[in-house]
C-alpha positions as CSV (number, residue, x, y, z in Angstrom):
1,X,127.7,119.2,133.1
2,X,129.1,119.7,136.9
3,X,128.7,123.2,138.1
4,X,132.6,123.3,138.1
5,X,132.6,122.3,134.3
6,X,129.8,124.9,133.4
7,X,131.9,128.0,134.8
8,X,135.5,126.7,133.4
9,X,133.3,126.4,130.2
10,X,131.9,130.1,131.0
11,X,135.2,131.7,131.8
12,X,136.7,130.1,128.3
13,X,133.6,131.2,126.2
14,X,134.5,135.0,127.9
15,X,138.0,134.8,127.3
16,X,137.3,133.8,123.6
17,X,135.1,136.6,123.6
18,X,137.5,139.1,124.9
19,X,140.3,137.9,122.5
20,X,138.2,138.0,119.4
21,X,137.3,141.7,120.5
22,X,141.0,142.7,120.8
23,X,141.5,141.2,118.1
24,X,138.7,142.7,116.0
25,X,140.0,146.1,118.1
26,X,143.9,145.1,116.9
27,X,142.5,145.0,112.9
28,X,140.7,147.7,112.9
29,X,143.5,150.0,114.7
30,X,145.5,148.7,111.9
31,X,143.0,149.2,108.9
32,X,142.8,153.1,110.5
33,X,146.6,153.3,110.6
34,X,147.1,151.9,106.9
35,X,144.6,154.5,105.5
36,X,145.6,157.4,107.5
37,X,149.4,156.2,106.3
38,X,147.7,156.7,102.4
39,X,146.3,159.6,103.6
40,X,149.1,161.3,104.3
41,X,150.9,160.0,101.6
42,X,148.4,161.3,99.2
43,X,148.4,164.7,100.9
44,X,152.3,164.7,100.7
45,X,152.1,164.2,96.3
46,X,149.4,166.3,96.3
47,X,152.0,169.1,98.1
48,X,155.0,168.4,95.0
49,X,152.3,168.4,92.3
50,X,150.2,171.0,90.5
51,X,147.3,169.5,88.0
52,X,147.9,172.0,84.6
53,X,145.2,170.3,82.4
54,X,142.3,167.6,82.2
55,X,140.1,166.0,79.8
56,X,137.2,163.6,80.0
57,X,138.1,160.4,78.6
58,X,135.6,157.9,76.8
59,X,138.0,155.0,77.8
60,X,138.2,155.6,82.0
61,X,137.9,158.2,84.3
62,X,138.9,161.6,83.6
63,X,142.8,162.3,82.3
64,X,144.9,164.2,84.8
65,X,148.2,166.3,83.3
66,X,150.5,167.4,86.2
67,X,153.8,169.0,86.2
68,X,155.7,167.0,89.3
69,X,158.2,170.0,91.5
70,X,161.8,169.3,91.3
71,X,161.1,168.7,95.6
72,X,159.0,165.5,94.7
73,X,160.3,162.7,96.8
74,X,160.6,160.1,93.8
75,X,163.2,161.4,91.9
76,X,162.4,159.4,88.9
77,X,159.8,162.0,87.8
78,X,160.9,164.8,89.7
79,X,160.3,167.7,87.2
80,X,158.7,166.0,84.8
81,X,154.6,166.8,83.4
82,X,152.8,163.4,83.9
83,X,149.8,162.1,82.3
84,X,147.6,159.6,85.0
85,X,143.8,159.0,85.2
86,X,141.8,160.2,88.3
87,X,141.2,156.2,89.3
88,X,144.9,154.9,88.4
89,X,147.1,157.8,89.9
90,X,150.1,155.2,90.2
91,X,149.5,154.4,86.4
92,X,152.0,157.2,84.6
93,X,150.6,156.6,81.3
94,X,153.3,159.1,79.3
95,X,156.2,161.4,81.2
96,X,157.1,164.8,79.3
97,X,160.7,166.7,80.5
98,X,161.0,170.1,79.0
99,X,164.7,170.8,79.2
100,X,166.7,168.8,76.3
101,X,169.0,167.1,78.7
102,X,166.7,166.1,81.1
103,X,165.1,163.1,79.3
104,X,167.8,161.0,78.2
105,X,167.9,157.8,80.8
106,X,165.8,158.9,82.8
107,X,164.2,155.6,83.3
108,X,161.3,153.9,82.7
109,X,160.2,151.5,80.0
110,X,159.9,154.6,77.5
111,X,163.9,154.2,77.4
112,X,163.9,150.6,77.4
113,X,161.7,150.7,73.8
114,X,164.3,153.6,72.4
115,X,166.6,150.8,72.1
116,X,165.0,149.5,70.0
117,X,166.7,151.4,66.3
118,X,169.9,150.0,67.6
119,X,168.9,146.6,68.3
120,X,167.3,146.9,64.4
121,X,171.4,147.8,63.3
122,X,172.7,145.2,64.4
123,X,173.2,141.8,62.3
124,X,170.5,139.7,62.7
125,X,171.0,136.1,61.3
126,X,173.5,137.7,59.1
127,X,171.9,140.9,57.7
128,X,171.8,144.1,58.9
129,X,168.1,145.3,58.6
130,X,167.7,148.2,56.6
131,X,171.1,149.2,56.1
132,X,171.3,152.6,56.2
133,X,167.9,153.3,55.3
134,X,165.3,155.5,57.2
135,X,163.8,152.4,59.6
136,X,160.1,152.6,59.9
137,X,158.8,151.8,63.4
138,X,155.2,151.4,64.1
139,X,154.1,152.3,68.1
140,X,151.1,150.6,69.4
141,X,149.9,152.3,72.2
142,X,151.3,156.2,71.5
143,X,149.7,157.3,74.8
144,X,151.1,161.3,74.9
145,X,154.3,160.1,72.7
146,X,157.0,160.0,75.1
147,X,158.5,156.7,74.0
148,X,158.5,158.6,70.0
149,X,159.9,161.6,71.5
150,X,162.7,160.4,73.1
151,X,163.5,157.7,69.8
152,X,163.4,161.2,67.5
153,X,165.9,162.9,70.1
154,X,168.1,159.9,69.0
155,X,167.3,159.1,66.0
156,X,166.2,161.9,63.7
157,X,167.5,161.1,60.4
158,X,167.2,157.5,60.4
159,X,164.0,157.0,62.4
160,X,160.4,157.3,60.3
161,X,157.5,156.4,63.3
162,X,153.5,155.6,63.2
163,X,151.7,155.6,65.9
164,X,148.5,154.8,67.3
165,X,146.5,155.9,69.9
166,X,142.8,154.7,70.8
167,X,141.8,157.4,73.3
168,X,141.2,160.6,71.0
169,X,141.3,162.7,74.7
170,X,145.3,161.4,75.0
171,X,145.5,162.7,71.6
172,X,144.8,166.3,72.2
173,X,146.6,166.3,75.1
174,X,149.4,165.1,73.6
175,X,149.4,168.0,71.1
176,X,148.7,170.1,73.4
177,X,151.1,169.6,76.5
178,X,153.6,167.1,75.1
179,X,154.8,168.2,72.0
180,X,153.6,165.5,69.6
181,X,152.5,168.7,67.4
182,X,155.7,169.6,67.0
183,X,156.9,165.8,65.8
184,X,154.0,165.6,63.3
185,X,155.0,169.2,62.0
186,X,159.1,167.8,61.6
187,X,157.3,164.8,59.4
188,X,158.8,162.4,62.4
189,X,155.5,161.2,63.8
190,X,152.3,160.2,61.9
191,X,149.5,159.9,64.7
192,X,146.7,158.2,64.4
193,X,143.8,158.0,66.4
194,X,141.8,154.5,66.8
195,X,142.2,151.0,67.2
196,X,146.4,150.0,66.9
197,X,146.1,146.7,65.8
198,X,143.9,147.0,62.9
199,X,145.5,150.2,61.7
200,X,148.9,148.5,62.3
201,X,147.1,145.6,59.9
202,X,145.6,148.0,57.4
203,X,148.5,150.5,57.1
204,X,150.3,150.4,53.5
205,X,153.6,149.5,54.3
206,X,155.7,147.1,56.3
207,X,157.5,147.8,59.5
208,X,161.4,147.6,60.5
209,X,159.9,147.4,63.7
210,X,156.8,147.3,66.5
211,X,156.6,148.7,69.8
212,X,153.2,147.4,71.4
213,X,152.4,149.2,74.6
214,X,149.0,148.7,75.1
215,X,146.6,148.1,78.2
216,X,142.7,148.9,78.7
217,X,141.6,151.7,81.3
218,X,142.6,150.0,84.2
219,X,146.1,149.8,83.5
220,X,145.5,145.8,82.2
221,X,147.2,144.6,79.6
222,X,145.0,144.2,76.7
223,X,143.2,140.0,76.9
224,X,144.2,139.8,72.8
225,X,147.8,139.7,73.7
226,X,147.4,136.3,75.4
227,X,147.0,135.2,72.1
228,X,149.3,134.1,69.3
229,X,146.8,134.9,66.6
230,X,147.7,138.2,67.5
231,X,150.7,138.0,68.0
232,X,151.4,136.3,64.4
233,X,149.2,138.9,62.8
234,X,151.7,141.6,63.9
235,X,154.8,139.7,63.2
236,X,153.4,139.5,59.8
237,X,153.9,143.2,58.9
238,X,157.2,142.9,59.7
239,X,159.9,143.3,57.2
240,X,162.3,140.3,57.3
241,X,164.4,140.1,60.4
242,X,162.5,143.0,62.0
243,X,161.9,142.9,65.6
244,X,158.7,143.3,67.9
245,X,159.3,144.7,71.7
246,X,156.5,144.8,73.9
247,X,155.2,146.1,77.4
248,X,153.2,142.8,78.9
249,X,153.6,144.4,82.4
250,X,150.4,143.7,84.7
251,X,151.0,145.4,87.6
252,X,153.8,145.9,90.3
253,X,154.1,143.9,93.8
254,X,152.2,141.1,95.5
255,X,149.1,142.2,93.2
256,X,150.8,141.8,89.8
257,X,149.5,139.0,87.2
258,X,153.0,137.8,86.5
259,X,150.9,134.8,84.8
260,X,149.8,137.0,82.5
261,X,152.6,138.2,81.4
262,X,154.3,135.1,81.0
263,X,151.1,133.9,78.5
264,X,151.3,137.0,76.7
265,X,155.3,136.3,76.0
266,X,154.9,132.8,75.5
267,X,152.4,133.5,73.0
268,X,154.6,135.5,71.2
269,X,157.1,133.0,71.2
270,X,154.9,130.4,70.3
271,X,153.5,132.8,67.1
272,X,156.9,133.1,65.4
273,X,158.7,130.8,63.1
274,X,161.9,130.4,65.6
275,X,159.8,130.0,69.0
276,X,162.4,131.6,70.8
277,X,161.9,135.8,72.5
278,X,164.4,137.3,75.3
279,X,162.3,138.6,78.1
280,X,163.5,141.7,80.1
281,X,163.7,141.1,83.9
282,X,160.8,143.4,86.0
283,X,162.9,145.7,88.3
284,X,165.7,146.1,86.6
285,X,166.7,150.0,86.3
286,X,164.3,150.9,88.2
287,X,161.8,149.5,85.6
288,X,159.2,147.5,87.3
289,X,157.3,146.4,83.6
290,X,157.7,142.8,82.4
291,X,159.1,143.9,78.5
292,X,159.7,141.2,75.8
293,X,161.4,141.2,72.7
294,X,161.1,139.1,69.7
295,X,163.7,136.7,67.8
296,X,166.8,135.4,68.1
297,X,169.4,136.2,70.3
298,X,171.0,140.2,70.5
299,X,174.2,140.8,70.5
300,X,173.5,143.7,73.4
301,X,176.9,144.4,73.2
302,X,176.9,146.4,70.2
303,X,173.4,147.5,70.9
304,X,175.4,149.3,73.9
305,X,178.2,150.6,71.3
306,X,175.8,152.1,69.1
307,X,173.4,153.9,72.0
308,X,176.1,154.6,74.6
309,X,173.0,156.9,76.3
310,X,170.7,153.8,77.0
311,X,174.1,151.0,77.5
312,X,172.2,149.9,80.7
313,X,169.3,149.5,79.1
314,X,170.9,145.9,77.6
315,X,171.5,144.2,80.6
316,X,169.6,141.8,82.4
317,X,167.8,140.2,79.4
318,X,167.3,136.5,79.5
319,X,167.0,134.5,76.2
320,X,164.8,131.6,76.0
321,X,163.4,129.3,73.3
322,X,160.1,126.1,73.2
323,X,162.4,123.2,73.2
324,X,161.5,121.0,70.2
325,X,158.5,118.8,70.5
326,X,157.4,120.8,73.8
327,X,153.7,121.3,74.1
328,X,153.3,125.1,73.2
329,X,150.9,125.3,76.3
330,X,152.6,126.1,79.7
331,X,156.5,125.5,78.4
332,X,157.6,129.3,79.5
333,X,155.9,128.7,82.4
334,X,158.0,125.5,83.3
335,X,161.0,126.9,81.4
336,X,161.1,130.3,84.5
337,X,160.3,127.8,87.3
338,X,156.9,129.1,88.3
């Protein structure tokens, strides 16, 4: 190699060296600005926040109750008492609002699943389930009760509710910060504490309806509900023409498992004798869960009549069905385009 070759060779090894230096200086600037931008984002909830109880959890890290300041930036729980885990602070596992006109449509998938008694009185493939009849609805997943609570706001003399809840430390701070004692006391809330799906199987009686909101300590929907043995095994304690909703969300953003939830609602489809669910669309509302109902198609019309409160609540479902013949495997997954 000439001389003149060996120092243009130099000079471009040296310029390669400084520009993998700026740009090792560039990421690392912006690593230190991202986490002093969480920083001071955390600091900022922690200043509209104040932690009123705790309890260790055998299912996760330790389980955080906080009443949120009506100053807190996100309005959505602005003056509400919140129940997260120390590891999945974005997680808001139940929501509690201690004025009586402060809950109704607020948000969140907790509304979503109180329109569920008025999707069960509307005619479904000719037949109105349970009449006038106190419906039975079994809650997978009671976490601190909020979806129960708001249902019994709307439905007190027609609604009859089970629910279950795995994590005995949610339990007692559901009785004990968000008023679940006083629902068992009225006779409108059974709890019980362990495993949902086999005390949904084992329980004496047959449903009106299932609400399955169920995910492991990091916020994962459960594996099971990828399954249609599940799935069919709940539809089973159904009572003719009653309906199943479920919470398949996995997570919000760029880091969600959309995949997921698309198995976990074609699986439901593919468990039940019509193949055919409507699926909620994630974002909707302000809602960003991934919610799916089961059967045939609503008529969300007079869902809205009947629940004026939640009317918003029936938009933006989609309807979809297997198409005959279809291999059960991958057909939702086609049928959305991804």
């Amino acid at each position: 190699m000439s001389s003149a070759s060996a120092s243009a060779s130099a000079s471009a090894s040296a310029s390669r060296g400084v520009r993998v230096r700026s740009t090792a200086r560039y990421r690392l600037r912006r690593v230190a600005r991202r986490a002093r931008a969480r920083a001071a984002a955390a600091a900022d909830d922690d200043a509209h926040v104040d932690v009123i109880d705790t309890a260790d959890s055998d299912f996760g890290s330790t389980l955080i109750v906080e009443r949120v300041r009506e100053t807190h930036p996100n309005r959505a729980f602005a003056g509400a008492v919140i129940l997260t885990r120390v590891d999945a602070p974005d997680a808001v596992l139940s929501e509690y609002r201690e004025r009586d006109d402060d809950e109704d449509g607020a948000g969140g998938v907790f509304d979503l699943f109180a329109t569920l008694p008025a999707v069960l009185s509307t005619e479904n493939d000719g037949k109105t389930i349970g009449g006038d009849e106190v419906k039975v609805i079994g809650i997978l997943g009671l976490g601190a009760g909020t979806c129960a609570r708001i249902i019994h706001r709307h439905h007190a003399r027609d609604v009859r509710m089970i629910g279950w809840e795995l994590d005995p430390a949610i339990v007692t701070l559901a009785r004990r910060r968000f008023g679940v004692d006083a629902l068992e006391r009225s006779g409108a809330l059974r709890c019980e504490v362990g495993d949902a799906f086999q005390g949904c199987v084992d329980w004496d009686e047959d449903f009106d309806g299932l609400i399955v909101d169920c995910f492991d300590e990091n916020s994962t929907v459960v594996e099971c509900l990828k399954y249609s043995e599940t799935w069919r095994t709940l539809l089973a304690k159904l009572k003719p023409g009653g309906r199943l909703i479920a919470n398949v969300s996995t997570g919000r953003g760029k880091g969600a498992r959309l995949e997921d939830a698309v198995m976990c609602a074609q699986s439901l489809a593919n468990a039940s004798d019509v193949n055919e669910v409507s699926l909620w669309r994630s974002g909707a509302c302000g809602i960003w869960n991934e919610v799916v109902l089961s059967g045939p198609p609503v008529d969300w019309a007079s869902v809205a009549t009947r629940q004026r409160r939640f009317a918003a609540f029936t938009n933006d479902w989609t309807h979809v069905s297997r198409p005959e013949g279809v291999d059960p495997n991958g057909w939702l997954f086609k049928t959305l385009g991804l």
